[in-house]
Residue frames as a rotation matrix with the C-alpha (Angstrom) as fourth column:
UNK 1
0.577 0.817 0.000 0.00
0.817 -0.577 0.000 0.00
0.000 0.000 -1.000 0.00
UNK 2
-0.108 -0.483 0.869 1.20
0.235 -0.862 -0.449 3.94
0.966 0.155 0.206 -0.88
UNK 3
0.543 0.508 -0.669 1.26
0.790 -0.580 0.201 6.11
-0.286 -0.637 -0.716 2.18
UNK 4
0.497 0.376 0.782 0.67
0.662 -0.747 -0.061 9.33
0.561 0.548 -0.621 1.16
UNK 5
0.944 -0.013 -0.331 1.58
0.233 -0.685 0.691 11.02
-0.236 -0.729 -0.643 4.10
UNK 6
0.283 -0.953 0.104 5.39
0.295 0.190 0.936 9.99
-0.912 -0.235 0.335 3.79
UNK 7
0.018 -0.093 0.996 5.07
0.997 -0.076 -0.025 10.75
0.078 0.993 0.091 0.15
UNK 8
0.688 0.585 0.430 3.51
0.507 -0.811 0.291 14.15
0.519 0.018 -0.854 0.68
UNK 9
0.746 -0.605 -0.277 5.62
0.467 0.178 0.866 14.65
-0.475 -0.776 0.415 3.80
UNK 10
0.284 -0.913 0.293 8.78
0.682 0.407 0.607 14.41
-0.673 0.027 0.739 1.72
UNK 11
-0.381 -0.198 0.903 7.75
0.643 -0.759 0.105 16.80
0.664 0.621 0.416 -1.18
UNK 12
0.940 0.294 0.172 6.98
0.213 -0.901 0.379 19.39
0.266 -0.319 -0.909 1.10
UNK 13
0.530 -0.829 -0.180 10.50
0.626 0.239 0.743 18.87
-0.573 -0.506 0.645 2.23
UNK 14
-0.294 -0.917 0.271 11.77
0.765 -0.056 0.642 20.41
-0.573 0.395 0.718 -0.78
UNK 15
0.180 0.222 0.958 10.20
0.782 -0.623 -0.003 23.19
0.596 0.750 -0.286 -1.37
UNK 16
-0.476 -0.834 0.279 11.70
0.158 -0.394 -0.906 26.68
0.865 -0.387 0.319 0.14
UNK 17
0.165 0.456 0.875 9.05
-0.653 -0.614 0.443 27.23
0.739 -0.645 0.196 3.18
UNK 18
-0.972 0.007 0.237 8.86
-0.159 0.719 -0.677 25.31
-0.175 -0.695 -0.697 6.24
UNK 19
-0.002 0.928 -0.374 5.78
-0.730 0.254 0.635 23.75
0.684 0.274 0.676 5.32
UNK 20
-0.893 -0.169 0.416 4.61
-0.330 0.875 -0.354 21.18
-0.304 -0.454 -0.838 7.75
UNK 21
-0.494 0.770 -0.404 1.79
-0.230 0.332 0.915 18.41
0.838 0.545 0.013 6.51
UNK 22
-0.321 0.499 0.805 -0.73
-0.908 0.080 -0.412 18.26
-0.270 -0.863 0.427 9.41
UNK 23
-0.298 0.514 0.804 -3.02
0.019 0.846 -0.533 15.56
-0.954 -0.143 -0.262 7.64
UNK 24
-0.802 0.375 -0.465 -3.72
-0.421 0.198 0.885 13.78
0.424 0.906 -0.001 4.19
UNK 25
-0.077 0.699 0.711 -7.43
0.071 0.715 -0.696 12.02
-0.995 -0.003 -0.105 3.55
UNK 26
-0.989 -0.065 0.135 -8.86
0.104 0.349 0.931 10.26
-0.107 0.935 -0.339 0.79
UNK 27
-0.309 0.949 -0.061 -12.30
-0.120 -0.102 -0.987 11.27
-0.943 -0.298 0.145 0.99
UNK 28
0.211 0.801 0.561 -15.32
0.470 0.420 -0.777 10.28
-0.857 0.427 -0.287 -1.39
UNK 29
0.838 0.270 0.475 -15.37
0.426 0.221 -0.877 10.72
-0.341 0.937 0.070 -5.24
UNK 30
0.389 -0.872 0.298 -11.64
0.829 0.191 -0.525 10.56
0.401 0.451 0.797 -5.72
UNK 31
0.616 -0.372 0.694 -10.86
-0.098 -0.911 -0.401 13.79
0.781 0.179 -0.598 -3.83
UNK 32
0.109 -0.784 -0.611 -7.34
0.718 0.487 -0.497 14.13
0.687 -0.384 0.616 -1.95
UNK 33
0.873 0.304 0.381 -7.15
0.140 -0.905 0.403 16.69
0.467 -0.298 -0.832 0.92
UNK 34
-0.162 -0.979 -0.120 -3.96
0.715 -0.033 -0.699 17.89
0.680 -0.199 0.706 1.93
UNK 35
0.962 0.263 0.073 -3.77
0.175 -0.800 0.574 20.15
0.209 -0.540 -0.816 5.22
UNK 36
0.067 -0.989 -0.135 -0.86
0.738 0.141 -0.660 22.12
0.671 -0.055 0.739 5.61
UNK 37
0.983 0.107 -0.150 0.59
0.182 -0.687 0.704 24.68
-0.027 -0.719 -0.695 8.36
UNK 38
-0.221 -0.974 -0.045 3.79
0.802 -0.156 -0.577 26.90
0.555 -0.164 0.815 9.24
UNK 39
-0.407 -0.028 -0.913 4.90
0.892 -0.225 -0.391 28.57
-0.195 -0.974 0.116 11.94
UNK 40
-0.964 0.094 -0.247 4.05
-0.162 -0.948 0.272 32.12
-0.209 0.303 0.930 9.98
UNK 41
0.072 0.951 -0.302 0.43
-0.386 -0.253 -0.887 31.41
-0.920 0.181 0.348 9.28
UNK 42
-0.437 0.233 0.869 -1.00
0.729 0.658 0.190 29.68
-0.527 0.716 -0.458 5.52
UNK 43
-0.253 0.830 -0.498 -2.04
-0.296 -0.556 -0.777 31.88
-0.921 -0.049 0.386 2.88
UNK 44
0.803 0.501 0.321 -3.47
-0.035 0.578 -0.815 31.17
-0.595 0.644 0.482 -0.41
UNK 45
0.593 -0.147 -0.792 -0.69
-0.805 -0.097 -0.585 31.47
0.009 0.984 -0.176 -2.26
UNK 46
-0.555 -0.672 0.491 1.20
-0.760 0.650 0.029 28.82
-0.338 -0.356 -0.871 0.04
UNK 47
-0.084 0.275 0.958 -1.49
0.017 0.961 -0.275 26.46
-0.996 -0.006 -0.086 -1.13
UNK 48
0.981 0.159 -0.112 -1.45
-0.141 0.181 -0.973 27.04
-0.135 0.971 0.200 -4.57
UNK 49
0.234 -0.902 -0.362 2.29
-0.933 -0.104 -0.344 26.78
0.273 0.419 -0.866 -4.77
UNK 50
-0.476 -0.023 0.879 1.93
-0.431 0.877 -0.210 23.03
-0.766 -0.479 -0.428 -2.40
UNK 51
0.364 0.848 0.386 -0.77
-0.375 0.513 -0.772 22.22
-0.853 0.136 0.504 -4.63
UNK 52
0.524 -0.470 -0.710 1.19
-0.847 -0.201 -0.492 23.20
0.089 0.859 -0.503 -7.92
UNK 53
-0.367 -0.791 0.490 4.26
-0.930 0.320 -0.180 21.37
-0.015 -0.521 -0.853 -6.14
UNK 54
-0.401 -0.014 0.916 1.74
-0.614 0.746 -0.257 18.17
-0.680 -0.666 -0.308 -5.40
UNK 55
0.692 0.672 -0.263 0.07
-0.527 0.222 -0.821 17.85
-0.493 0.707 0.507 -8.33
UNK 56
0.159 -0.735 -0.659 3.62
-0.929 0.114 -0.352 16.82
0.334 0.668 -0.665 -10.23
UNK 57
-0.757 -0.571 0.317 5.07
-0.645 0.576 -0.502 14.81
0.104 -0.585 -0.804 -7.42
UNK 58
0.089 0.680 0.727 1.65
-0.447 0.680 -0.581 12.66
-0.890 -0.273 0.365 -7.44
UNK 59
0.772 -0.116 -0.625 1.86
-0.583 0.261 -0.769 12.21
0.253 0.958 0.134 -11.32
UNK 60
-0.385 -0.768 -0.513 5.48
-0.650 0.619 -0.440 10.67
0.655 0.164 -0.738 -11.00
UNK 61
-0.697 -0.046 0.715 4.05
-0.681 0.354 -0.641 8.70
-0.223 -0.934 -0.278 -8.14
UNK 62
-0.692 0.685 -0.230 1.41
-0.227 0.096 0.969 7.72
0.686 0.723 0.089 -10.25
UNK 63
-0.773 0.595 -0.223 -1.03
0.232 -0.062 -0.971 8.50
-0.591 -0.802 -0.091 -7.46
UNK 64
-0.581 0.778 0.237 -5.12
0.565 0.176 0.806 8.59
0.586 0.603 -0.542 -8.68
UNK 65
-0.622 0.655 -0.429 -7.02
0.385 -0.221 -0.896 11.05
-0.682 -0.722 -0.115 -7.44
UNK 66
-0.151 0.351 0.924 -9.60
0.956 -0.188 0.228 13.19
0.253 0.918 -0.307 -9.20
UNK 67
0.603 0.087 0.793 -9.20
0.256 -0.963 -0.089 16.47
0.756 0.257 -0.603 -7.12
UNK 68
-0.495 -0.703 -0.511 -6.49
0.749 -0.047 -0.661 17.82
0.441 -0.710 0.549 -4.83
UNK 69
0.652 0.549 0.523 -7.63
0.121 -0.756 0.643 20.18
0.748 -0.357 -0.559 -2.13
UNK 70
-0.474 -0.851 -0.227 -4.84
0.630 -0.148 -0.762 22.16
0.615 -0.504 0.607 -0.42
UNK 71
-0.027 0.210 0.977 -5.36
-0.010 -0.978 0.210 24.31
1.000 -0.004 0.028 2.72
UNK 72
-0.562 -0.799 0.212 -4.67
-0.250 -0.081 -0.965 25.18
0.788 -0.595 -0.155 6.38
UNK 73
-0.678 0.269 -0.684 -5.97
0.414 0.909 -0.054 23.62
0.607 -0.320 -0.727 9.27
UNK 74
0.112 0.993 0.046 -8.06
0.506 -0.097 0.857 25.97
0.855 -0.073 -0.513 11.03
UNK 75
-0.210 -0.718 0.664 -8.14
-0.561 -0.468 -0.683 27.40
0.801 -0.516 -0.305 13.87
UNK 76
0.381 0.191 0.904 -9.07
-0.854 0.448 0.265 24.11
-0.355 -0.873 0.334 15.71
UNK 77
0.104 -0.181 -0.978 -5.98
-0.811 0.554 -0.188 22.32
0.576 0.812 -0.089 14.25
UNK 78
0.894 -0.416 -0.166 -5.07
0.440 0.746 0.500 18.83
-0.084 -0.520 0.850 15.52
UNK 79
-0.022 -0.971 0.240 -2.14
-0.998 0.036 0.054 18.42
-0.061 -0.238 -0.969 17.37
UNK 80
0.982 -0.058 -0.182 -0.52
0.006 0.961 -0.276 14.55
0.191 0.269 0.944 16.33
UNK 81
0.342 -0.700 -0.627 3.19
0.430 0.710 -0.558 14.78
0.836 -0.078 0.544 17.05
UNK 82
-0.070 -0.328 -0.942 5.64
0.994 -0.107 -0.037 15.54
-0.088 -0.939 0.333 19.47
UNK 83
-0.786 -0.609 0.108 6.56
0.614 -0.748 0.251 18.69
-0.072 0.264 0.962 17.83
UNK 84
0.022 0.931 0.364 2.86
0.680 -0.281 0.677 19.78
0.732 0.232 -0.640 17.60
UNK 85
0.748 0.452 -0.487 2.55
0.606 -0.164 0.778 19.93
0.272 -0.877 -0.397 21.37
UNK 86
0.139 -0.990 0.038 5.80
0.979 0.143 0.147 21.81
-0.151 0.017 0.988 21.56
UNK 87
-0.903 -0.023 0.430 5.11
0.195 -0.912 0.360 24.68
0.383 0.409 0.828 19.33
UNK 88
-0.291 0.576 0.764 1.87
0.114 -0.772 0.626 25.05
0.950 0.269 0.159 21.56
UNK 89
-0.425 -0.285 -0.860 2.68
0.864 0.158 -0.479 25.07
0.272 -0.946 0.179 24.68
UNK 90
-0.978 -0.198 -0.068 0.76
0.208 -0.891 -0.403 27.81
0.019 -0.408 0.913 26.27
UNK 91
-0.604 0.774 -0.191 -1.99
-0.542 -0.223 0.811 27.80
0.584 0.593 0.554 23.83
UNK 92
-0.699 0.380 0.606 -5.46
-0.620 0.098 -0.778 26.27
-0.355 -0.920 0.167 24.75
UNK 93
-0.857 -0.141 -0.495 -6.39
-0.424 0.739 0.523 23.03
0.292 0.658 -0.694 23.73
UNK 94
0.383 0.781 0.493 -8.98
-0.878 0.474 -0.069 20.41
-0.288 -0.407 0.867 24.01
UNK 95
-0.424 -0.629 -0.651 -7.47
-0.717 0.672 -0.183 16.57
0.553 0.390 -0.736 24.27
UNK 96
0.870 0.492 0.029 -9.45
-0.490 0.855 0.170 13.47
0.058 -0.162 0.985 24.74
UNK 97
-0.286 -0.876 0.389 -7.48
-0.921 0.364 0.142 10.70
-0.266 -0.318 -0.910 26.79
UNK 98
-0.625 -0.212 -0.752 -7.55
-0.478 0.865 0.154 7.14
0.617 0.456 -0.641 26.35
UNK 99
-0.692 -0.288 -0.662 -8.26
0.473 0.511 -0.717 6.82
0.545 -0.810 -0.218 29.68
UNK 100
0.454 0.844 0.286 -11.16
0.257 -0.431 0.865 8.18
0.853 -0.319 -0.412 31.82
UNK 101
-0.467 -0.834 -0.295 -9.89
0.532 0.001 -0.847 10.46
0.706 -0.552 0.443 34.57
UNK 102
-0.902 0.422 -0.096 -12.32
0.043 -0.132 -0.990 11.26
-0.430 -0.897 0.101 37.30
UNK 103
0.080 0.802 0.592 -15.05
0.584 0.443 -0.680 9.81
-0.808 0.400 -0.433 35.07
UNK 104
0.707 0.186 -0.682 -14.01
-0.274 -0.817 -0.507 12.31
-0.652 0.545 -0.527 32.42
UNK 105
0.275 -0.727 0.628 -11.99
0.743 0.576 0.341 11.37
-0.610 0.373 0.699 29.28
UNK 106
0.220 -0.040 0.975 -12.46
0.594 -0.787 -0.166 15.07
0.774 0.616 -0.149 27.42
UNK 107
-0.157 -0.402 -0.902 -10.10
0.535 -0.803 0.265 18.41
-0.830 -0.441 0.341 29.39
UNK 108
0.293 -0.177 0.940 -10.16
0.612 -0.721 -0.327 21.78
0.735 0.670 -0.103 27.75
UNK 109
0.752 -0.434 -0.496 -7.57
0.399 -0.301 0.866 23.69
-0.525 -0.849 -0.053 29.17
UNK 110
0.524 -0.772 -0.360 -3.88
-0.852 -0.478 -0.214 25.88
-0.007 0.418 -0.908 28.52
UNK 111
0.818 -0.350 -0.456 -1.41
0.293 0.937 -0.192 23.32
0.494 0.023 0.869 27.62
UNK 112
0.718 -0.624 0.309 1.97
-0.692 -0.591 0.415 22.98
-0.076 -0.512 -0.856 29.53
UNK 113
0.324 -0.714 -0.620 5.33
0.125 0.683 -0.720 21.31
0.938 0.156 0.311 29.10
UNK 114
0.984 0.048 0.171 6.25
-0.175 0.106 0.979 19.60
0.029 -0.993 0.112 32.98
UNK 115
0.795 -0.606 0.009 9.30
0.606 0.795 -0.010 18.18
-0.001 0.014 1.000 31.59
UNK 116
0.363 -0.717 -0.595 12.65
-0.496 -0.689 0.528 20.05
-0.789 0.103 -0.606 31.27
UNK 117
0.815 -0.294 0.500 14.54
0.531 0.724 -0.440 19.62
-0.233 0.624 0.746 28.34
UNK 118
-0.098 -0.971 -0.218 17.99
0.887 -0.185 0.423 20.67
-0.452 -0.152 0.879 27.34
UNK 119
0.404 0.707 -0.580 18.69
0.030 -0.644 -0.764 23.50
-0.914 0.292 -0.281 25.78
UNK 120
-0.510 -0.168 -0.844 20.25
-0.859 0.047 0.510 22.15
-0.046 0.985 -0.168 22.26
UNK 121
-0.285 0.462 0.840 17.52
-0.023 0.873 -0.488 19.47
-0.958 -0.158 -0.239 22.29
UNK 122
-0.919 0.012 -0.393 16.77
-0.385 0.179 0.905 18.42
0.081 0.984 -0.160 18.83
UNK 123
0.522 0.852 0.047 12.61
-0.791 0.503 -0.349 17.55
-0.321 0.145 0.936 18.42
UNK 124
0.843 0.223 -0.490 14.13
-0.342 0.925 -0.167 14.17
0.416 0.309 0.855 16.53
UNK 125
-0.578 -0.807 0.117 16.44
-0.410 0.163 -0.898 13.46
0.705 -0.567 -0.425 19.23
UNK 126
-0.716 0.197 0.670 14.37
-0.697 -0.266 -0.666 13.77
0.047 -0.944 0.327 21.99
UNK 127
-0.475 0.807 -0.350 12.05
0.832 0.542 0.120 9.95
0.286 -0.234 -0.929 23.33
UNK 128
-0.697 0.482 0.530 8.88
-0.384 -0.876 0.292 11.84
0.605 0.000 0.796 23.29
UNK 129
0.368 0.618 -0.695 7.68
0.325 0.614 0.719 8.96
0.871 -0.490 0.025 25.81
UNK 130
0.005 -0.467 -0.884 9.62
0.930 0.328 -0.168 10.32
0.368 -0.821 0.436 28.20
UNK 131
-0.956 0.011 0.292 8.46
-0.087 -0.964 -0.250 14.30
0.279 -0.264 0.923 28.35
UNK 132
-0.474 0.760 -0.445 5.46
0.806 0.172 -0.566 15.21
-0.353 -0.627 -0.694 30.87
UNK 133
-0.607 0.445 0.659 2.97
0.057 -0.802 0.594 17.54
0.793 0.399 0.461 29.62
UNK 134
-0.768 0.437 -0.467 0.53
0.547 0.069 -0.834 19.13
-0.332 -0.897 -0.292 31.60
UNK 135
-0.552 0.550 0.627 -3.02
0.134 -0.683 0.718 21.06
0.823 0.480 0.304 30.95
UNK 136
-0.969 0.246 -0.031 -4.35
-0.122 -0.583 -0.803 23.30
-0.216 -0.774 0.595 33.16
UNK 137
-0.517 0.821 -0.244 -8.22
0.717 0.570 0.401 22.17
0.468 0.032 -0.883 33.55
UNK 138
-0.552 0.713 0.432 -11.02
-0.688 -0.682 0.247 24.30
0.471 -0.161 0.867 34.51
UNK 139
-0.947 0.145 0.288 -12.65
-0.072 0.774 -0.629 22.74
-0.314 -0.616 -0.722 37.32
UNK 140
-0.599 0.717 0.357 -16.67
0.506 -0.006 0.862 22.17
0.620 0.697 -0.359 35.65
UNK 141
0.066 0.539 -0.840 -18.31
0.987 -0.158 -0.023 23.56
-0.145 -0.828 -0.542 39.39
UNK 142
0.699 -0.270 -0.662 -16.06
0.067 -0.897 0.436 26.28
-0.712 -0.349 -0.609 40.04
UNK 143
0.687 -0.573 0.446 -14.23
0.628 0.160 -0.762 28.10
0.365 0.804 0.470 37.36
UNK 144
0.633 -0.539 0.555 -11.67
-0.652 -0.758 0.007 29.52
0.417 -0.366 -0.832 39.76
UNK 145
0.340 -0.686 0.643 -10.57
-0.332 0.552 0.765 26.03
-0.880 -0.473 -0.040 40.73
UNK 146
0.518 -0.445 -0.731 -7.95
-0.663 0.331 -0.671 25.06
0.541 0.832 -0.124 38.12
UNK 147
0.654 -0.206 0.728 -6.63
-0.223 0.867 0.446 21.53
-0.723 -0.454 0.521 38.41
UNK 148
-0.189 -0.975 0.114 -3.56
-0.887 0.219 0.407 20.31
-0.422 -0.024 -0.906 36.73
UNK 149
0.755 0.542 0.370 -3.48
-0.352 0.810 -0.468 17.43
-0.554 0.223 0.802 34.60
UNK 150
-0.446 -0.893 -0.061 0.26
-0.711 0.312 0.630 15.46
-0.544 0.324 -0.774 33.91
UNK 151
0.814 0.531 0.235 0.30
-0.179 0.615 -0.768 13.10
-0.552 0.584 0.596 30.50
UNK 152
-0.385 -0.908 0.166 2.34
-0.004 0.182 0.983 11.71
-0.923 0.378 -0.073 28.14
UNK 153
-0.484 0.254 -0.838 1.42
-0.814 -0.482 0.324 11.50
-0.321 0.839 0.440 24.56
UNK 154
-0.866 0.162 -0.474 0.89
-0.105 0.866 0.489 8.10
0.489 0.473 -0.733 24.74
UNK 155
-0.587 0.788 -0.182 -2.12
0.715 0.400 -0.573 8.45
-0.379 -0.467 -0.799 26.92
UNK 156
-0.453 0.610 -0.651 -3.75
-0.704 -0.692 -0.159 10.88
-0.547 0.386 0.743 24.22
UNK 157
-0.086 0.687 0.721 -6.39
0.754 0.518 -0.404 9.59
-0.651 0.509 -0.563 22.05
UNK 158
0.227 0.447 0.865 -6.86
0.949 -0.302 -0.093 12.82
0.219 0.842 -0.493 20.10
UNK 159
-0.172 -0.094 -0.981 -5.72
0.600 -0.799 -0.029 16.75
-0.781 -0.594 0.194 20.54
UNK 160
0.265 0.145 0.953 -6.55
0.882 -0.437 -0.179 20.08
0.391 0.888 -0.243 18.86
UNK 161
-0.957 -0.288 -0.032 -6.19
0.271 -0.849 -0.453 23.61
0.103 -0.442 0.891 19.33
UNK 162
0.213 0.966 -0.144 -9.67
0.969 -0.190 0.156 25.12
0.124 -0.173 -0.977 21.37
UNK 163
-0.618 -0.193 0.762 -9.33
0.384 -0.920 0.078 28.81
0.686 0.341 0.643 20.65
UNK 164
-0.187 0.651 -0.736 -11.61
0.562 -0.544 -0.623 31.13
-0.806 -0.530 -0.264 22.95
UNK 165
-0.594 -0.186 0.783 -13.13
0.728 -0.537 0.425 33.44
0.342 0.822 0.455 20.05
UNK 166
0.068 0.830 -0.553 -15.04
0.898 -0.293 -0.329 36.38
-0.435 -0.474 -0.765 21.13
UNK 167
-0.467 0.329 0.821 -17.02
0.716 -0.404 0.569 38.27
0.519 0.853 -0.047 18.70
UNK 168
0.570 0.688 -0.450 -18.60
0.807 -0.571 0.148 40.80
-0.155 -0.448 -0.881 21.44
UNK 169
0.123 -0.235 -0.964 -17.55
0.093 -0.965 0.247 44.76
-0.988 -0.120 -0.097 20.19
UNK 170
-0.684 -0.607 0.404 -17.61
0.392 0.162 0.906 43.52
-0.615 0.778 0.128 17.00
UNK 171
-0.326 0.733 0.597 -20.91
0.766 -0.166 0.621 44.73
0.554 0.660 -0.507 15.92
UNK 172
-0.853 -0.104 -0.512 -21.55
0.489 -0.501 -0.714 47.55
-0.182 -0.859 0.478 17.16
């Protein structure tokens, strides 16, 4: 079997942005979706130059799709590697565990990094089984009690970014 990702993956590699590939699907009547992200923000022309860029590199691959759809994840992207959780340390997420933790398996909260790491760590250096994360948790009673919550990646099931948007002063 192809996997796209590693394909995809690789030609982003060689073009001049830092493009990172969040997530390929194959979704119904032949269309291919490609999400991409960098640290500067996605704009259209970054996906028409990926797309340009993917369209080739699928031909030589002889890859079958009948439409390509490039474009950035959102502002409720998933987080999937190590390096995700990394670059969002601070930010405020929502991450379903594996596990049920005081009958609860869904937190929305600020992420945090418990662990220490050097400082010439190398993201593909570093055993991402071995760094503690941590999200700060609104308690569901009282939203002045904030509870802590230590993990590892391996006890995620699923993360994104949960944004707070607030549209009040906007219409005036």
């Amino acid at each position: 079997m192809i996997d796209l990702f590693s394909i995809a993956e690789n030609a982003l590699q060689g073009l001049s942005s830092d493009f990172e590939l969040v997530d390929i699907e194959i979704l119904s009547a032949g269309v291919l979706r490609v999400t991409i992200d960098k640290v500067s923000g996605i704009s259209i022309d970054d996906c028409e130059e990926v797309s340009r860029h993917l369209t080739h590199v699928f031909a030589v691959e002889n890859i079958n799709y009948s439409n390509l759809e490039v474009s950035s994840p959102g502002i409720d992207r998933p987080l999937r590697k190590f390096s995700d959780f990394l670059r969002f340390i601070g930010e405020r997420v929502e991450i379903k565990f594996h596990n049920a933790l005081n009958g609860r398996k869904i937190f929305r909260g600020v992420l945090l990094l418990k662990s220490d790491l050097p400082s010439d760590y190398n993201v593909n250096e570093v055993n991402s089984c071995d760094i503690t994360f941590g999200i700060n948790v609104d308690s569901l009673d009282n939203k002045k009690n904030i509870q802590t919550i230590d993990f590892v990646l391996n006890d995620v099931d699923r993360a994104k970014l949960d944004p707070i948007l607030d549209f009040k002063g906007k219409w005036r």
